[in-house]
N, C-alpha and C positions, 0 to 999 in steps of 0.2 A: 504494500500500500504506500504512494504516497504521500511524505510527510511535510509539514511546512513547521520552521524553526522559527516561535515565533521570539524569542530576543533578537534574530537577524532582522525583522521585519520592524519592531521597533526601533532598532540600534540604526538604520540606515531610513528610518521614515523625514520625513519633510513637516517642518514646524505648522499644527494645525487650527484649526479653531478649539478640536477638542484641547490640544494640548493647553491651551489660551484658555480652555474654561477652567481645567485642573487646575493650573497654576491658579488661576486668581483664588479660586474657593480656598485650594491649601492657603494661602496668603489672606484671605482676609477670615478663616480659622485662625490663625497664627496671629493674624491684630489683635483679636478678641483675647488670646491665650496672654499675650506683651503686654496687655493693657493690666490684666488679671494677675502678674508675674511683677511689674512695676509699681504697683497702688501701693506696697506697702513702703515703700521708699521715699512717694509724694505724698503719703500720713502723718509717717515716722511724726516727725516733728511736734505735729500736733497730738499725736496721741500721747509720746513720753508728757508732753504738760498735762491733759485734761486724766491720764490715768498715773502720774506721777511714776513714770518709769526710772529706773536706773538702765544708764547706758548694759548692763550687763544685761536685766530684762528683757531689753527691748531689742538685744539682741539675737536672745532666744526666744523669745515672738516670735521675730521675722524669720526665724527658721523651721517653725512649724509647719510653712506649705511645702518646703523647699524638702522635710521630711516625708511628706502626703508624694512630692514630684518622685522622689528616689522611688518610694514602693510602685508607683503610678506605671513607672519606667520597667521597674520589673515585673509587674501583673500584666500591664494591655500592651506590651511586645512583645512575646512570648502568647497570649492570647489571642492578639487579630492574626496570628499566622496558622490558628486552629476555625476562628470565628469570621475572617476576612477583617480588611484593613477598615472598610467604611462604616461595619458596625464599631469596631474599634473606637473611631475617629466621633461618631456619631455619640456614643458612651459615654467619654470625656469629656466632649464638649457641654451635655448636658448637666453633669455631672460639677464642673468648675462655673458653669455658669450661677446654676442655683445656689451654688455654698458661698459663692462672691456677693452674691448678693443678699443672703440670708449673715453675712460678717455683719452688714449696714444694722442689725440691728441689735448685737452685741452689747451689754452694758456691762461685762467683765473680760478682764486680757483673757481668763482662763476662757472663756466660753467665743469669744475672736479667734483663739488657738485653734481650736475645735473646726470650726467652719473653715480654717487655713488649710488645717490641712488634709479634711475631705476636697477643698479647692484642690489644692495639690494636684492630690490623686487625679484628677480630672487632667489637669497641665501638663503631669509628667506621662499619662497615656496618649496624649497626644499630638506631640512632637515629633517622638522616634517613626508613628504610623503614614504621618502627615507624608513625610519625609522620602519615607518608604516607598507610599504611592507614587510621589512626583518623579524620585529617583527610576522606579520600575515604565512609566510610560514616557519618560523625556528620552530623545535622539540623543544616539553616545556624543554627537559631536557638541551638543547645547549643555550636556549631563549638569554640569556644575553650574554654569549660567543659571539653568531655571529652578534648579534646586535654590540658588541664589536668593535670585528674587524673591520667589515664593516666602522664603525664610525671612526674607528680608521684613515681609509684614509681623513678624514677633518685633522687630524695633520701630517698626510703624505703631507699632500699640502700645508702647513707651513714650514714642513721642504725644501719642492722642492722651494718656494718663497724665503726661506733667502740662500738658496743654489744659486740660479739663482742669486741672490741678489750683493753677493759677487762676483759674476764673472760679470754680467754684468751692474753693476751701474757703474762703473768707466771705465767701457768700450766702454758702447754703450746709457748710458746716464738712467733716470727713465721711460722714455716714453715705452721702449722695454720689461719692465717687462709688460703692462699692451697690447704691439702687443702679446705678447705671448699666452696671453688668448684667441686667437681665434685659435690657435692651435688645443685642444680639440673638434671643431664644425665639424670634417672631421669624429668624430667617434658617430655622432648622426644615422647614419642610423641604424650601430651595434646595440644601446641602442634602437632604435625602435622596432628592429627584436627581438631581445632576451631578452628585459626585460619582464616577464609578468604582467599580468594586477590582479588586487587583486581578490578574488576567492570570495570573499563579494561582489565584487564593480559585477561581472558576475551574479552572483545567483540572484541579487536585477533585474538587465535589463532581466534578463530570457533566460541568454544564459545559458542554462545546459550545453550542450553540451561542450562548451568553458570551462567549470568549470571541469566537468568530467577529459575532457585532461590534465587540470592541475595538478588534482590531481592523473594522471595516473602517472608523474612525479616525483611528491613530495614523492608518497610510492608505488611505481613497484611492489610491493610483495603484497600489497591489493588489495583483490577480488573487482572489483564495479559491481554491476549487472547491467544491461540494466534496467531493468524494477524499480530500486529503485529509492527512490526522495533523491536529495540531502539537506540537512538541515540547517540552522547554530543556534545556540541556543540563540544567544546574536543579532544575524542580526535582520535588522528592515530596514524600506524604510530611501528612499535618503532625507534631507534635514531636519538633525538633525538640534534641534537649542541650544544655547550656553549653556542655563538655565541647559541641560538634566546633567551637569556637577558639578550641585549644586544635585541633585537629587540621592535619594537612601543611602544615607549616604556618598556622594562625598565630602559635601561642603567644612571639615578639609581637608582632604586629596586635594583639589583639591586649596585650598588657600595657604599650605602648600609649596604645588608643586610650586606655582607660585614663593613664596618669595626665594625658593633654586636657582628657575631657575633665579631670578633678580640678587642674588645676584652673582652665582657662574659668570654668563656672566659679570658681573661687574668687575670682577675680571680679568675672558679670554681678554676680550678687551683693557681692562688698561693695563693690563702687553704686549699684544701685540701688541699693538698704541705706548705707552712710553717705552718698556725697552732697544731697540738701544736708544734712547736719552738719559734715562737716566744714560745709561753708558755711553754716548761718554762725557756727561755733565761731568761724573767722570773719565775723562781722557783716554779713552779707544778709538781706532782707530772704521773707521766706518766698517772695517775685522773685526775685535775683537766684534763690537756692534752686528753685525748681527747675530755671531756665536752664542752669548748668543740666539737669538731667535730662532736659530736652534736649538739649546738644549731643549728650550723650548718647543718645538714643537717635538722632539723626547721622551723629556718624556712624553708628553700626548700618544706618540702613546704605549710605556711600557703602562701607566698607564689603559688605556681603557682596552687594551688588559686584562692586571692580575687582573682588578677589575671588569672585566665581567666574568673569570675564578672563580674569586671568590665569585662571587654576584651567577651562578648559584651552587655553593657548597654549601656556608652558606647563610646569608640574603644581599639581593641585599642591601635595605634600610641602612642594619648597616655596608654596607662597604661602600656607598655614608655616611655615618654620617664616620663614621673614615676618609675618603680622606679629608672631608673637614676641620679636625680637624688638621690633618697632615699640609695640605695645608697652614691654617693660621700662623702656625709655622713659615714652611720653608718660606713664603714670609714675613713673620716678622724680620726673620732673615740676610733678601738679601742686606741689609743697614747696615749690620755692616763690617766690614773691615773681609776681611776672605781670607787664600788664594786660589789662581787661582783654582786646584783641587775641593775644598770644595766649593767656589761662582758655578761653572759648577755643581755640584753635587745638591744644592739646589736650582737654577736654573729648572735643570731637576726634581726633585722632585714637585716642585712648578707647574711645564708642566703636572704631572701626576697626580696632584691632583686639578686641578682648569681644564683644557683643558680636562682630564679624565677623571673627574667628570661629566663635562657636559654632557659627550659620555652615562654616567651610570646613570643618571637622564632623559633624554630621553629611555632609554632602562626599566625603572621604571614607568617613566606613559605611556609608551607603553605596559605594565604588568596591568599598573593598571584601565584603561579606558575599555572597552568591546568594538567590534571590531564595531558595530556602531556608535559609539560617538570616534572611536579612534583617526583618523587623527585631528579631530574638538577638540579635547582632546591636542593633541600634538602641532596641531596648535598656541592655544590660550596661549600653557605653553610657547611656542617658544616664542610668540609674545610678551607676558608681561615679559617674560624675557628680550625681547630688549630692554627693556625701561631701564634695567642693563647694556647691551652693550651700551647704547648710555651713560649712564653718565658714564661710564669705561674713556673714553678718555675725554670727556668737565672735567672730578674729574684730571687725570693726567694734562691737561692744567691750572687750577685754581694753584693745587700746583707747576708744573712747573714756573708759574708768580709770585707765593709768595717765591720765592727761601727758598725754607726749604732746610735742609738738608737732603743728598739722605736718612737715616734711618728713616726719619719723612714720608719720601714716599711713602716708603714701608710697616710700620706699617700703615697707613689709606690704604690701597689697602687690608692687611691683614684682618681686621675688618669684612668685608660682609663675609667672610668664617666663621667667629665664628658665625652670626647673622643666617647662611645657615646650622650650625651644628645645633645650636636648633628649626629652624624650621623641618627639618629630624626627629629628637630628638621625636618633637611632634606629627608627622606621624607616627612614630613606636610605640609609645604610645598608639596614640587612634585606630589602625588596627592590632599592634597584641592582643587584646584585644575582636574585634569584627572577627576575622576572616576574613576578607576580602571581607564581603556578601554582599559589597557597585558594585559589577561587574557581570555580567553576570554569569549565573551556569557552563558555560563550560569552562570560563577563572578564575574560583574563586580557584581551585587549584593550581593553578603559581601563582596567587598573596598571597595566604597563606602561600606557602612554601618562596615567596621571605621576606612575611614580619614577 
């Protein structure tokens, strides 16, 4: 019988409308998630006063969802690769919506914990999936490009939070930023109807049919015959287990993966839990604190964006090793006296290479996992990266209580990016060297050329 391979038919398809509608829904899923993932950063402030935090508290607060993300990470990655990605994606979303907006009506830190980190759970299943999908229907030659973007809408929802921020904290109080998140639950039918279901997660339950359609979609110009069987070369049944990640020559690459994503998240969360604070500490209005996190969050959306332009031109890996090199710079430098101009400028820079990075480290072991182990792949990197989200904010609370001074701050936030270049450092090492033979035959050319 003849067979048709459908990664070849992807990997070589022509950018389409479907592809166009993917991207935007994973993207403005991912606004909603950034917005849900930043609130507690454009709060902070006001809540340490109105519930009388200690910088230690309110450190471990803010790490409550980031705890909910890490379990989230290991439950619905590992699960949409048995259930499919859009119920997945579908689950989460509901999921972080409602708890975000059930925080607004909180009137203890202990019972705001609670709702954080059912939120969580919601955020951390829906990243690695989102990711997954866009990765598995994007053309090899765009692969990082659209995962880019796509992602890029998680700092699009940072910049919409400290934007909301400044208008309506002083107006309508902290409670209203987190009513607002149930906002987006009006456009869940949308994302039911039009998101599609992974072309892996069909072929495995034995809907051809379903699959076929999709990929009538993905490349309109390819013949499928009726009578052919569709393939995938790297597919395998549902209910991978965690080990298959150590296997085949994964285990550097796949420990590697883990310590970038701990530390680059250590970094995302610290700067966006503490840096309204600790500008307002350095004098600076809670308008003027917020903006900085706007910037922050504008440059991660530059950053994603150009360093998935340029991950799919040159190597993805040695442009995630150069951001994070960049990155430790500019936040090394955020603590010394600089003017207004130049502080927003490295600011922003700092947004593009620690929040952009992450975008582009996900789009990398989405390259580098084979399409049945990938969600469980992405999952697991998500998830031991939160154990980096979570001490991002409890590390800003310790040194908020030891009053360093602000450039003492910011050098220890800088550090995990030097520690996250040579772990990259060492992945590029040991895979451009073997070729990339550690993944499936019909995704081993994207990951050769990225590494």
């Amino acid at each position: 019988m003849k067979t048709l391979e459908v990664n070849q038919i992807i990997d070589g398809a022509r950018f389409t409308k479907f592809h166009w509608t993917v991207m935007c829904l994973c993207a403005l899923l991912l606004i909603f998630d950034g917005y849900d993932l930043f609130i507690y950063g454009a709060v902070l402030p006001v809540l340490m006063k109105e519930w009388n935090l200690t910088p230690v508290q309110a450190g471990a607060l803010g790490s409550y969802a980031l705890f909910g993300m890490m379990f989230g990470a290991f439950v619905f990655g590992p699960l949409a690769d048995r259930v499919g990605r859009k119920k997945g994606v579908a689950i989460s979303f509901v999921l972080f919506s409602i708890s975000t907006f059930m925080s607004g009506f909180a009137a203890t830190p202990g019972e705001f914990g609670i709702y954080r980190f059912i939120a969580g759970l919601g955020c951390g299943g829906l990243m690695p999936n989102a990711v997954a999908l866009m990765n598995e229907y994007a053309p090899k030659r765009l692969r990082s490009t659209l995962v880019a973007i796509m992602f890029s809408g998680y700092s699009l929802g940072g910049v919409l939070c400290a934007g909301l921020g400044i208008y309506m904290l002083p107006r309508f109080g902290w409670q209203s930023m987190f009513f607002a998140a149930a906002v987006p639950l009006v456009l869940l039918p949308v994302i039911l109807w039009k998101l599609p279901e992974s072309v892996g997660f069909l072929l495995r339950q034995g809907k051809h049919a379903k699959a076929r359609e999709m990929l009538a979609m993905v490349a309109p110009g390819v013949r499928l015959d009726a009578d052919a069987q569709l393939v995938q070369s790297d597919a395998k049944g549902a209910g991978v287990p965690m080990l298959d990640l150590f296997k085949q020559d994964r285990a550097v690459g796949t420990f590697m993966t883990w310590l970038s994503f701990f530390c680059c998240l250590l970094m995302v969360y610290a700067l966006g839990s503490w840096l309204p604070k600790l500008m307002a500490n350095a004098g600076y209005s809670l308008g003027s604190s917020l903006s900085f996190l706007l910037m922050l969050n504008f440059g991660g959306v530059v950053g994603a964006i150009t360093g998935g332009w340029l991950g799919d031109r040159f190597s993805l890996p040695k442009v995630v090793l150069s951001f994070f090199a960049l990155g430790t710079l500019s936040i090394g430098l955020l603590g010394f006296n600089s003017p207004m101009p130049v502080l927003y400028l490295l600011i922003a820079v700092a947004g593009a290479t620690t929040i952009g990075t992450q975008i582009l480290l996900y789009a990398n072991t989405a390259q580098f996992y084979p399409l049945a182990i990938r969600s469980t792949g992405l999952g697991w990197a998500s998830g031991v990266g939160r154990t980096g989200a979570i001490v991002g904010p409890l590390l800003g609370g310790w040194l908020m209580a030891a009053a360093l001074p602000l450039k003492m701050n910011f050098l220890v936030f800088a550090v995990p990016g030097l520690v996250a270049a040579l772990a990259i450092g060492i992945f590029i090492l040991r895979y451009s060297r073997t070729g990339a033979g550690v993944v499936g035959a019909a995704h081993a050319p994207a990951i050769s050329q990225s590494v």
